[in-house]
C-alpha positions in Angstrom: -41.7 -78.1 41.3 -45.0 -77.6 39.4 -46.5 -74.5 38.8 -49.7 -73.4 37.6 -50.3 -70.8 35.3 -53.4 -69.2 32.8 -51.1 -67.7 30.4 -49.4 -71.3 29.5 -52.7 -72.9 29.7 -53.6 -73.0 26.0 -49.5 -72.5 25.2 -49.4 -75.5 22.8 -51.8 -73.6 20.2 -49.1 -71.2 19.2 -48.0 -73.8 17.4 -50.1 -73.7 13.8 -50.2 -77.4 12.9 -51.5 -78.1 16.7 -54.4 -75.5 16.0 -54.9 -77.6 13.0 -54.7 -81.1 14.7 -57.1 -79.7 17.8 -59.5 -78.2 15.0 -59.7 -81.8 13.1 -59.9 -84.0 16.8 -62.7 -81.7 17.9 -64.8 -82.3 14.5 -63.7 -85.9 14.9 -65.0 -86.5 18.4 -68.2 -83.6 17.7 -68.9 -86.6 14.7 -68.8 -89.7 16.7 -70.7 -88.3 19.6 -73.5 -87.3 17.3 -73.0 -90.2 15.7 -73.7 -92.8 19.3 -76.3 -90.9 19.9 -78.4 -91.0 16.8 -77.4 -94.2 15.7 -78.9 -95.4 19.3 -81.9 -93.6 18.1 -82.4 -95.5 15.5 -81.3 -98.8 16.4 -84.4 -98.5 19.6 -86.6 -97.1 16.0 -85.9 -100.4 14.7 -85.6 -103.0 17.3 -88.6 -102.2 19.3 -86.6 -100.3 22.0 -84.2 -103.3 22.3 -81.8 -103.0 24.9 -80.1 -105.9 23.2 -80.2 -104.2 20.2 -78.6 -101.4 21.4 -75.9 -103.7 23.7 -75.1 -105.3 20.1 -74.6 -102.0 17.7 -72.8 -100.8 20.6 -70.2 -103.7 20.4 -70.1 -104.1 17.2 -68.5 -100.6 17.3 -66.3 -101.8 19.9 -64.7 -104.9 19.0 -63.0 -104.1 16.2 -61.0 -100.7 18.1 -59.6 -104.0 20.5 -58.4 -106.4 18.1 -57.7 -103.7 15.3 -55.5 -101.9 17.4 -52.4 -102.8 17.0 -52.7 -102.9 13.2 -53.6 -99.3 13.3 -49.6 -98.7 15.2 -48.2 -100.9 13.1 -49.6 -98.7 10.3 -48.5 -95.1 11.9 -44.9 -96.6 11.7 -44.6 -97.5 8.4 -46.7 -94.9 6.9 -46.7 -90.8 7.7 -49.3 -90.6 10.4 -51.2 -87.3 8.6 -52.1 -89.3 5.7 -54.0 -92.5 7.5 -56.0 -89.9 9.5 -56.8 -88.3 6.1 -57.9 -91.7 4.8 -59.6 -92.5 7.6 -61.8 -89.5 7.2 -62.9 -90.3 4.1 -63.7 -93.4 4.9 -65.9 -92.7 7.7 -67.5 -89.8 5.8 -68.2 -92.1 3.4 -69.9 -94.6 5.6 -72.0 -92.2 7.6 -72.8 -91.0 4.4 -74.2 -94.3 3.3 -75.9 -94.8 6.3 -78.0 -91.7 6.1 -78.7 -92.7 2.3 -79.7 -95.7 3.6 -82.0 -94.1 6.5 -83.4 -91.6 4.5 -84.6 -93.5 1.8 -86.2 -96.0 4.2 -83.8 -99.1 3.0 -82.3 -99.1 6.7 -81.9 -102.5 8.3 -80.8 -104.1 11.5 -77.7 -105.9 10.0 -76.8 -102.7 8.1 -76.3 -100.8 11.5 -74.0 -104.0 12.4 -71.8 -103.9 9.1 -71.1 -100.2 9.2 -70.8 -100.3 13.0 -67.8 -102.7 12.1 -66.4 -100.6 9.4 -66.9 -97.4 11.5 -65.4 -99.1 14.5 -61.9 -101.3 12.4 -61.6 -97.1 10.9 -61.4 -95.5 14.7 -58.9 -98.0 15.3 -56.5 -97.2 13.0 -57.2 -93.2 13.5 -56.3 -93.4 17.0 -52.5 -94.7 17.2 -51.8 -91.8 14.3 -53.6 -89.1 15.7 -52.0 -89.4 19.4 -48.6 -90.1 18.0 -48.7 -87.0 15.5 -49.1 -84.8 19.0 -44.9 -86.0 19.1 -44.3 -84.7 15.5 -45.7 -81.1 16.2 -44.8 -80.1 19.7 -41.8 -80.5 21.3 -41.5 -82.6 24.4 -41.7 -80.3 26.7 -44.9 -79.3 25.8 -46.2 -82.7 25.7 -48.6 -82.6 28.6 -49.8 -79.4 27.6 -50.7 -80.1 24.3 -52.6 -83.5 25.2 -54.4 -82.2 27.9 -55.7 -79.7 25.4 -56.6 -82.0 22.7 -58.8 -83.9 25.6 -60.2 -80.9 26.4 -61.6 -81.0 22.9 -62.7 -84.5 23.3 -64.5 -83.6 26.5 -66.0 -80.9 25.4 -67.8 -83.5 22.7 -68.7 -85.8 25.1 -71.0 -82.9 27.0 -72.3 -81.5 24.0 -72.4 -83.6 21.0 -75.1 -86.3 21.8 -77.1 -83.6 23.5 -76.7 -81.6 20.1 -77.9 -84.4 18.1 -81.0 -85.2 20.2 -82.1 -81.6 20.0 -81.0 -81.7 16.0 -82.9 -85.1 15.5 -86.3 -83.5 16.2 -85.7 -81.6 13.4 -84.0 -82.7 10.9 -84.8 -86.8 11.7 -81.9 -89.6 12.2 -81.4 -89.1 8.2 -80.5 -85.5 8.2 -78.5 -86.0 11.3 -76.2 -88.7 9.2 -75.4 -86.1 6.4 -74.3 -83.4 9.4 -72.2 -86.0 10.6 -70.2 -86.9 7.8 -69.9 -83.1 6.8 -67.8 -83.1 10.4 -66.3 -86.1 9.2 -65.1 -83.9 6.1 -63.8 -80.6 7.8 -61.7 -82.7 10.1 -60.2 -84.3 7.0 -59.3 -81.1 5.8 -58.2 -79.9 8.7 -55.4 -82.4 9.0 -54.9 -81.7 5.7 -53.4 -78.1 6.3 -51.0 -79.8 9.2 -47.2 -79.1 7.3 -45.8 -81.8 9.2 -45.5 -85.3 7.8 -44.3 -87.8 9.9 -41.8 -89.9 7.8 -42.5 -93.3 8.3 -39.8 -95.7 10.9 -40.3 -99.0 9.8 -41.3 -98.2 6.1 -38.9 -101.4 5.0 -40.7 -104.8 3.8 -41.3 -106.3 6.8 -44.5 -108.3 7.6 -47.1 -106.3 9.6 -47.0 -109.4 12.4 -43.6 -109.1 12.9 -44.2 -105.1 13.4 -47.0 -105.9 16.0 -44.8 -108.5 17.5 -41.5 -106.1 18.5 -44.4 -103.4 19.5 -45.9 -105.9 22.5 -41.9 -107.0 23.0 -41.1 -103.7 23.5 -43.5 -102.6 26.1 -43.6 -105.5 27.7 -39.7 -105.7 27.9 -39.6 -101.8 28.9 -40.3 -101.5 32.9 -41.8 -98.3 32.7 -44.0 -98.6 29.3 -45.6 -102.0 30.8 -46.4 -99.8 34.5 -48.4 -97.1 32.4 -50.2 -100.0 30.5 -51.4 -101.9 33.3 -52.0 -98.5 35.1 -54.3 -98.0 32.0 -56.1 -101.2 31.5 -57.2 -100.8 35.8 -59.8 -98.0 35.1 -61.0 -99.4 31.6 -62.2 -102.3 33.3 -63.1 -100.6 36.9 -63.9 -96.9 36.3 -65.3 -96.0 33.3 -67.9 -98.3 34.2 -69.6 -95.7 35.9 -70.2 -93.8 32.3 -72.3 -97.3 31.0 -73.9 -97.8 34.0 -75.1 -94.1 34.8 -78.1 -94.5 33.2 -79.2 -97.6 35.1 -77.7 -96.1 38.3 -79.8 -92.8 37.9 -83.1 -94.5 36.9 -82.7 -97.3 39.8 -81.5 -94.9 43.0 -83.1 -91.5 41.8 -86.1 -92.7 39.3 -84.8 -89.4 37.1 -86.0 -88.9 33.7 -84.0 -88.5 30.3 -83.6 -84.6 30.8 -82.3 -85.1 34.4 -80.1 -87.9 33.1 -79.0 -85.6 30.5 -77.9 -82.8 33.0 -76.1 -85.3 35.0 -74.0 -86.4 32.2 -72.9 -83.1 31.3 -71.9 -82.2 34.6 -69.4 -85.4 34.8 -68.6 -83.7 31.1 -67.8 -80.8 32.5 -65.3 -82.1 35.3 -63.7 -83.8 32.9 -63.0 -80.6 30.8 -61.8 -78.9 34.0 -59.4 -81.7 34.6 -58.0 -81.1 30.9 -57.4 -77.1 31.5 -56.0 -77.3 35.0 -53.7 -80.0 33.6 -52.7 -78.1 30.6 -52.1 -75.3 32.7 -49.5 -77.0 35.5 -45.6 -76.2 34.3 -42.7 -78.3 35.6 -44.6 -81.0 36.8 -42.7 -83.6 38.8 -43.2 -87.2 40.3 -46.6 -87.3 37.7 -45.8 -91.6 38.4 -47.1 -90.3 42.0 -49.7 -88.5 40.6 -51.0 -91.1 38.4 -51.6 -93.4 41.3 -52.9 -90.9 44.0 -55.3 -90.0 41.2 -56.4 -93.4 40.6 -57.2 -94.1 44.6 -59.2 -91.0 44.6 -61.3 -91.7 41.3 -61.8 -95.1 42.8 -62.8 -93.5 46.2 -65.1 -91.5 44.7 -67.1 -93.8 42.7 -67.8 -95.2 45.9 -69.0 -92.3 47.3 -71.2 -91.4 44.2 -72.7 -95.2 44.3 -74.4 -94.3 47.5 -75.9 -91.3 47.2 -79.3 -90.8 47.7 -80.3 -87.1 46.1 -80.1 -85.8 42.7 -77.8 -82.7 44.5 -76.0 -85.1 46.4 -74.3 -87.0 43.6 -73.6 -83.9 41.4 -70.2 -82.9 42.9 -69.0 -86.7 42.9 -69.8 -86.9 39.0 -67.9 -83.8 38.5 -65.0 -85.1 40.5 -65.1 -88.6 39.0 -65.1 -86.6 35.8 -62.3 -84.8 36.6 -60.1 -87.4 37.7 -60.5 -89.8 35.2 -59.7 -87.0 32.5 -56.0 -86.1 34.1 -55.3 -89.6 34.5 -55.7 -90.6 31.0 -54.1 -87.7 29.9 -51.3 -87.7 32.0 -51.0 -91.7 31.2 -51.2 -90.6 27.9 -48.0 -88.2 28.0 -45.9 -90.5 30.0 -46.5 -93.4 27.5 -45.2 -90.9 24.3 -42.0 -89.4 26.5 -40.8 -92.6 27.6 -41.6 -94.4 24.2 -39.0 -94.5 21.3 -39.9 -92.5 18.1 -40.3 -95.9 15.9 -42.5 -97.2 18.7 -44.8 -94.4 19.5 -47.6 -95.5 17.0 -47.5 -99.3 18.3 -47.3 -98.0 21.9 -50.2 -95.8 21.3 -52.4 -98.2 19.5 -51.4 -100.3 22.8 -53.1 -97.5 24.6 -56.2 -97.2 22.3 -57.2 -101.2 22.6 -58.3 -99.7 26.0 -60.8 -97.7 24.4 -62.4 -100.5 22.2 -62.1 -102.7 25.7 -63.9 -99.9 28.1 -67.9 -101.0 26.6 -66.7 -105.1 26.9 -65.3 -105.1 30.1 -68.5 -103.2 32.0 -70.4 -106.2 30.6 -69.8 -108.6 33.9 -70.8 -105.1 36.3 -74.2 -105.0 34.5 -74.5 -108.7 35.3 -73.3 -107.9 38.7 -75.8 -105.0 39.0 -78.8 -107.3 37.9 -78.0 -109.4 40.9 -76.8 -106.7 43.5 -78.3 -103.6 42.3 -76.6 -100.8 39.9 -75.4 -98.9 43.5 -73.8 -101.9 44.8 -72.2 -103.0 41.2 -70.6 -99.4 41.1 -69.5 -99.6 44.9 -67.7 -103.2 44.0 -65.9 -101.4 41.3 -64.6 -98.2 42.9 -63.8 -100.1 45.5 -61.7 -103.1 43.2 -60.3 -99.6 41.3 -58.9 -98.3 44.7 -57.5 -101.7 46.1 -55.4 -102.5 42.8 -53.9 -98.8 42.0 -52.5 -99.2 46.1 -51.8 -103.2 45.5 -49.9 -101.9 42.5 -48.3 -99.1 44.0 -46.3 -101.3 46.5 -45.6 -103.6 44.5 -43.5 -101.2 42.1 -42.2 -98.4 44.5 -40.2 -97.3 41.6 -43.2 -95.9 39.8 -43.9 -93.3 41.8 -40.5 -91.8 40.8 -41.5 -91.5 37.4 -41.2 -88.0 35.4 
């Protein structure tokens, strides 16, 4: 039986070092979506209004959370997971310090965007694995779900505010001033972590070579039934849902001819769905069959991109955002907490940085819809993938009737 309740909805931060963790996320997240937003700013400043400019910064960012990964759980098994986030702050303090520096003195270049893009982007991979993982270390299992459904919530609450925040901010204090804010958030979040008591000690601190650690990470969730359903359920909307959140834009300015502030509100509301979907899924208690869940919630997101491609009003395609936003945010985090149950303790980082290439994959893999939406139209692209998100979660389904049983 599951049952919902307010009281237990925000149970997880009684715990002190959670408060601390959430505190440090939020900054995190409040930082890097600042950060997309006025680094886009400036990259259109300097290119002309390139949208191949912007395509490249963009995956420059990206590339390095896929194939940098599984380096990053490799590390949060060997080392405690508290102090790579810590170093990981620094470093990206340090870079979007630069950066600003380099902006406000007016020795910004192209290329410059692209190194630190890289940097930025090799530094969020490692962060990831650790900071999911170190959700194990403070609460106890059964307060998993709650607690990552919470920190989400803090993600998703960036995601609505933080880039509008930074175009409001970069009329006033310019791209440069923007920077410095966002390695100050970059800062606070280092010291938050810093005040978490709890040290992971590391599982796999003996000499062995990283590539071997990497190695027995893919072996074991490949070899482990369960771990390799979650994945694959994972990877199906990175490369057929989220592709609504690249192509919105495009979608908006093609079926609705909106401007930037309409575009803006419609963003926030598929923000604010997904923050919904965080609280009502920290609030559910005793949860059961979430394998179930996890795939009926996957048909449904899929079904309702389709809906949403083919609206023809501004009001009309409102209340599919919100809903698409509100799927997508209890399936990843209840993906999320099944991966860290049913993962062993000296696997949860290299499980978890698994789970995170998803997140460096997510800008790459919309690249063939946007092709797809030159030829067919942005509508009919998104329709296509809703529609190919819907027919593999109920093709996967029966092929693994098993999964559905899953805790």
């Amino acid at each position: 039986m599951k049952r919902f309740s307010f009281p237990d909805m925000f149970e997880s931060f009684r715990y002190r070092d959670f408060r601390w963790l959430w505190m440090g996320t939020f900054a995190n997240f409040m930082a890097l979506g600042m950060q997309m937003m006025a680094r886009g700013w400036l990259v259109l400043r300097l290119s002309n209004d390139s949208p191949l400019a912007l395509s490249l910064v963009m995956i420059a960012f990206a590339l390095p959370m896929t194939c940098m990964s599984l380096v990053g759980g490799a590390l949060a098994d060997r080392i405690p997971r508290k102090y790579i986030i810590m170093a990981v702050q620094a470093g990206n303090a340090l870079m979007t310090g630069l950066l600003a520096t380099l902006d406000y003195t007016g020795s910004i270049r192209f290329w410059h965007l692209i190194a630190i893009g890289l940097v930025n982007g090799s530094l969020m991979s490692i962060n990831m694995p650790s900071r999911q993982a170190l959700i194990s270390d403070i609460v106890p299992k059964e307060k998993l779900m709650n607690a990552i459904s919470l920190n989400n919530s803090g993600t998703n609450l960036t995601r609505a505010f933080g880039p509008a925040l930074a175009g409001v901010l970069i009329v006033y204090m310019d791209t440069a001033g923007v920077f410095y804010l966002i390695a100050s958030c970059y800062i606070f979040s280092l010291l938050s972590v810093a005040m978490i008591r709890i040290s992971s000690k590391p599982f796999n601190a003996k000499s062995k070579a990283m590539t071997r650690d990497i190695r027995e990470g893919l072996k074991y969730a490949m070899g482990d039934s369960t771990l390799r359903g979650l994945i694959i359920t994972l990877f199906m909307p990175v490369f057929f849902g989220f592709s609504l959140i690249i192509l919105l834009p495009a979608w908006a300015r093609e079926a609705l001819q909106v401007q930037a502030d309409d575009l803006g509100v419609l963003m926030m509301v598929m923000g604010s769905g997904s923050l919904v979907g965080s609280l009502i899924l920290a609030a559910l208690r005793n949860m059961t069959r979430r394998g179930r869940w996890l795939l009926i919630n996957g048909v449904l997101w899929g079904a309702t991109m389709i809906m949403f491609s083919q609206s023809t009003s501004y009001v009309a395609a409102m209340p599919f955002l919100f809903f698409a936003g509100f799927m997508s945010a209890i399936f990843m985090a209840l993906n999320m907490t099944l991966l860290q149950i049913y993962s062993a303790d000296e696997m949860r980082g290299r499980i978890m940085s698994i789970a995170m290439m998803s997140f460096g994959a997510m800008p790459l893999s919309t690249l063939p819809f946007g092709a797809v939406a030159e030829w067919i139209g942005t509508p009919n692209a998104l329709c296509l993938s809703g529609a190919m998100l819907t027919i593999l979660t109920v093709v996967f389904s029966l092929a693994n009737p098993n999964f559905k049983k899953i805790n």
